[in-house]
Every structure is written in C-alpha cells, then in structure tokens.
C-alpha positions in Angstrom: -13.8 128.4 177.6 -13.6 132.0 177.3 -15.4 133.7 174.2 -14.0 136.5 172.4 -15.9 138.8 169.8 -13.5 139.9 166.8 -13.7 142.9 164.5 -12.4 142.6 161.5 -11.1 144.5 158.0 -9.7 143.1 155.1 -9.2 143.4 151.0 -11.4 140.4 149.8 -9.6 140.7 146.2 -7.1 138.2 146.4 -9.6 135.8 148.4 -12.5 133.6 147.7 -14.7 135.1 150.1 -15.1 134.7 153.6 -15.9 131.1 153.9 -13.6 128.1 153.9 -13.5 125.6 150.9 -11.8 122.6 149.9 -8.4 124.2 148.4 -8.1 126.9 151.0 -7.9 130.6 149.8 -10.5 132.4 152.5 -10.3 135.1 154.4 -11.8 132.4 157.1 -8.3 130.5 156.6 -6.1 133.2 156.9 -7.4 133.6 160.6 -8.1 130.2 161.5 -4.1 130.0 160.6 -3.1 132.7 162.9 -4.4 131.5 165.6 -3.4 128.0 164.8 0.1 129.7 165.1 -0.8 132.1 168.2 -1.8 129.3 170.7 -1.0 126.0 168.5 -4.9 125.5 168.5 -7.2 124.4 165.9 -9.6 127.0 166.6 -13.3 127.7 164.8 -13.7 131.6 163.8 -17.2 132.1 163.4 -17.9 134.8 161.2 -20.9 137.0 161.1 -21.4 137.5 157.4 -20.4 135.2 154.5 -19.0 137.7 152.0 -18.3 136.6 148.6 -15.2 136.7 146.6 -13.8 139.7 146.1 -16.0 141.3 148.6 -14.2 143.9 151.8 -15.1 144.1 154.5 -14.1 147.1 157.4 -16.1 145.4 160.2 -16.7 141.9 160.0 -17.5 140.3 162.9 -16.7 137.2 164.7 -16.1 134.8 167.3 -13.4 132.4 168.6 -13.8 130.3 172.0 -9.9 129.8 173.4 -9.1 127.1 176.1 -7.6 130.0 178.5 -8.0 133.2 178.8 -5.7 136.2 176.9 -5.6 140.0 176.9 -7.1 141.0 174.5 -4.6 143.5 173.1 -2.3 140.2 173.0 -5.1 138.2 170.7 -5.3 141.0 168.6 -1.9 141.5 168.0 -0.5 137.9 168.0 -3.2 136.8 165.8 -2.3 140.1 163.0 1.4 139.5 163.0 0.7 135.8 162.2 -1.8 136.8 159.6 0.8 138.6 158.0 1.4 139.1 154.9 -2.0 138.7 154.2 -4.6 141.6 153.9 -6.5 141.2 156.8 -6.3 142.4 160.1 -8.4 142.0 163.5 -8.8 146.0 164.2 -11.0 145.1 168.2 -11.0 142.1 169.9 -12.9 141.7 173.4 -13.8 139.5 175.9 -17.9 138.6 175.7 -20.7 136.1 177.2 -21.0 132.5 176.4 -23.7 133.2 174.7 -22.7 135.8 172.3 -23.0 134.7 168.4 -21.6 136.2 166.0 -23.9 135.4 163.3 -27.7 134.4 164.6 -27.0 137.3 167.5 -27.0 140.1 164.7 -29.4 142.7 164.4 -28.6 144.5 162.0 -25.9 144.4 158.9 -24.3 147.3 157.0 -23.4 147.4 153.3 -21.8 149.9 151.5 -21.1 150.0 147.4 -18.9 152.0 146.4 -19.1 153.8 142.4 -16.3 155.7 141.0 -18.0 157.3 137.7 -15.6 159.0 135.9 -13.6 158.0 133.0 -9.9 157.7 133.8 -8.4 154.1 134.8 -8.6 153.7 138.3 -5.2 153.6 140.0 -5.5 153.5 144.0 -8.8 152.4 143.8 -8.6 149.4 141.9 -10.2 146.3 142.9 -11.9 148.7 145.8 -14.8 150.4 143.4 -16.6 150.0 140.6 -15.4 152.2 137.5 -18.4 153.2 135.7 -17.7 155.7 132.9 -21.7 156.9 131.8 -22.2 159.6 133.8 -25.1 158.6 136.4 -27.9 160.8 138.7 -27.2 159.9 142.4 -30.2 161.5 143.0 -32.6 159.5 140.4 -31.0 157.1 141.7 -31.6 157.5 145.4 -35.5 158.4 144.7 -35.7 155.0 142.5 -34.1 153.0 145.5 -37.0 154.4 148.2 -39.1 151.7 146.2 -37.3 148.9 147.4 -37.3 149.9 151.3 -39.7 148.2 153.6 -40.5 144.5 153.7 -40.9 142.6 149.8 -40.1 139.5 148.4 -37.0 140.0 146.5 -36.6 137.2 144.6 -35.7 139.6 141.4 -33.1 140.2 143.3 -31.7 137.0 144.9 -28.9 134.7 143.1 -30.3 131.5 141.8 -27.8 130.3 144.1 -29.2 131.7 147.4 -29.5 128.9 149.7 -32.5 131.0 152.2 -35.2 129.4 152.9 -37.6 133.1 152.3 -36.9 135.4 149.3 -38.8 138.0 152.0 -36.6 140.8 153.7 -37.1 144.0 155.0 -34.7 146.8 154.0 -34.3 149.8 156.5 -32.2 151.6 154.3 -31.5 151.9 150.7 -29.7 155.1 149.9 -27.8 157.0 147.6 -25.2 159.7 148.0 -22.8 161.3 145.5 -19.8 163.1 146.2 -18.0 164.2 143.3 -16.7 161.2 141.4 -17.7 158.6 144.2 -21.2 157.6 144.5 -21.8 155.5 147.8 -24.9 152.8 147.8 -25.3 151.9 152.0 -28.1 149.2 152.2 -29.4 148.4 156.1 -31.2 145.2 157.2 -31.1 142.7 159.2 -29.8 139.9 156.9 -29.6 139.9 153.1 -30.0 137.6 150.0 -27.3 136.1 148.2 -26.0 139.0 145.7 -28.6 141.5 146.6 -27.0 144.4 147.4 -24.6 143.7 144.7 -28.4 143.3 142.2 -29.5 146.3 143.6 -27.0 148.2 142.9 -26.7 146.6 139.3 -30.2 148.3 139.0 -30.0 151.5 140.3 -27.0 152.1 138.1 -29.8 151.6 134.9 -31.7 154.6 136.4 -28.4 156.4 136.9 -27.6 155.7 133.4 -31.4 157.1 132.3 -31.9 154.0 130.7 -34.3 153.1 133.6 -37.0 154.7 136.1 -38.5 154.5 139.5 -41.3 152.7 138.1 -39.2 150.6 136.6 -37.1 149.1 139.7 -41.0 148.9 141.2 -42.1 146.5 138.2 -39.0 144.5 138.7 -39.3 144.1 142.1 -42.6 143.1 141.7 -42.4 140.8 138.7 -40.6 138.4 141.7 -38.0 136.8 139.0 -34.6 136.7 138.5 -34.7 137.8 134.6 -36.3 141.1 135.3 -33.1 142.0 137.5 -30.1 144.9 136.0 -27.1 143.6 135.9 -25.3 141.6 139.0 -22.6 144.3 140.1 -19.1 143.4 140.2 -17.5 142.0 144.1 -14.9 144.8 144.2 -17.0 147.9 145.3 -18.9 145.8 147.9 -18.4 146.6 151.8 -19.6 145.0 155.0 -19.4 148.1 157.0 -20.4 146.8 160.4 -22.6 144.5 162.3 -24.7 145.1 165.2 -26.1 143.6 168.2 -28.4 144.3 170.9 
C-alpha cells in the first residue's frame, strides 16, 4: 500500500481540534471524509500534532496509506474539493517510505502565537490572534522567555489534563519579536506538553504587562506546579507552523 505524507493548513475556529471524537466536528474528520469521497475508502489520516480546539495550523503534517497508487497533484486536489466548504486544505502531498510516520518520526515541531496589542476590535484577525489591549515589552518579554530554554521539568506549565508520561522537555527556542501591533511568540522543540505554549505565553504576557519579571517566570518554572502558572492563553492565536523530519 503506498504511503503518502500530507501537509496541511486550516482555521481550527470552527473545529474541536485536530482529533476525532464521538459527535464528529475535527479537523481529522473533515479529511478522513474527503477521502472517503475521493477513492470511496475508509482511510486513517494520521496526524502529526494533536492541536486543540480552536488551534491553526499552516503545516500540519500527516499520513494516509491508499490501496493504489495516485499522483499526487490528483490526491491533493481531489481530496480539497471534497473538503470543501470547510477551512482546511492539503497545501503538499507526496509519495514517501513505508516507514515514514508522521507523528513518532518528528524531530522537531514549530509553534507560533500570535498577539495583537492594540486597542481597537479586531476585524480581519479575529479568531486568528489574541487581542491584548495593555501595552506589553516584546523585548522584556523575549529576555524573561531565555529562562525557560534548555531542558526543565515544566509541570508549571502543563494542563492538568496532559496525558505524558514526563513533565520534562527541552525547548530550543523561546522567542519574542514585535512588529508594530503584532507580537509573535515561535516556541521550538521536539514535542510539547498539553497547553504549554499556550501557558507560556499566558506568562510572558505578565512580564509584558510589567506586572511580572524574569525572575519571576524562573521561580515559576521552578516551583514545578500548576498554580504558580499566568494565565492559560486563549486557542485563537496558536499556530503549528511546521514539522520536521530527518
């Protein structure tokens, strides 16, 4: 059975996150659906990343097995205008090893968080960022997020939810950037905690805001409990920018 890899972007507002559940209503659905009507088959798609509700995504990643071979522009295609209306759309699809999986052959995951800090509505951007109307320091910010790069135990900032089995990850990358109105939060690791990025970012925005410090974000981490956490982040400015493999 030929393997294809899938990239994948979609709006995660109207969904319930990635994953299918008893009612329907995922992004995992949607797909499953289209190529139920593509090729009449009841076919698995194995995603990469299990995003939450309201979470986007620009390049999820994941992988079908078909019983015969396709082009791949045809998959791609065939599979969208089945998908339709729905926001989400298979932007690459190719043809890969038998062994290629899509989630335990990751090496590394993307997020980006997006912050629009400003104190108009937002209008195109809604449901896509997170309106924050304090003014906040991107670059206090950025300095108090260095603290949490490296390998910890971040059970502060893990739901009470997350199902994995070690609160320990190492973070490559924890940064800040502002640009104008938008501030951008890209976190790099290999896997993540439930809610973590969207904890982290919770956080950070309590230094933006001046109510917090570096040293503070350090105590928290290191107090290893949920209650010493900022505030969980809302879904909508959360991005799963990419995936990658060796």
């Amino acid at each position: 059975m030929p393997r294809y890899k899938l990239t994948i972007e979609y709006d995660g507002a109207p969904f319930i996150g990635w994953q299918s559940q008893t009612g329907g209503g995922a992004v995992q659905d949607v797909l499953e659906a289209g190529f139920k009507g593509f090729c009449g088959q009841d076919i698995r798609v194995n995603g990469a990343g299990r995003t939450d509700a309201g979470v986007h995504a620009l390049g999820q990643v994941a992988h079908v097995d078909l019983e015969k071979a396709v082009a791949t522009d045809t998959l791609r295609d065939a599979v969208n205008a089945h998908m339709r209306p729905h926001p989400v759309a298979i932007v690459e699809a190719e043809q890969v090893s038998d062994d290629f999986e899509a989630r335990f052959g990751a090496i590394k995951r993307h997020y980006m968080y997006r912050i629009i800090n400003r104190r108009a509505p937002l209008t195109l951007d809604r449901h896509q960022a997170w309106l924050v109307h304090k003014p906040l320091d991107a670059e206090a910010m950025h300095a108090a997020a260095q603290v949490l790069v490296g390998r910890h135990d971040f059970t502060t900032f893990r739901s009470v939810q997350c199902q994995a089995k070690s609160p320990v990850k190492t973070m490559d990358e924890v940064s800040v950037s502002g640009y104008g109105e938008d501030i951008e939060i890209i976190c790099r690791a290999r896997s993540f905690l439930h809610n973590q990025v969207r904890s982290i970012v919770g956080t950070l925005k309590m230094v933006g805001e001046g109510k917090w410090t570096a040293r503070d974000v350090d105590r928290a981490l290191k107090a290893k409990d949920r209650a010493a956490c900022g505030p969980v982040a809302p879904s909508d400015g959360l991005y799963l920018l990419r995936v990658d493999y060796e």
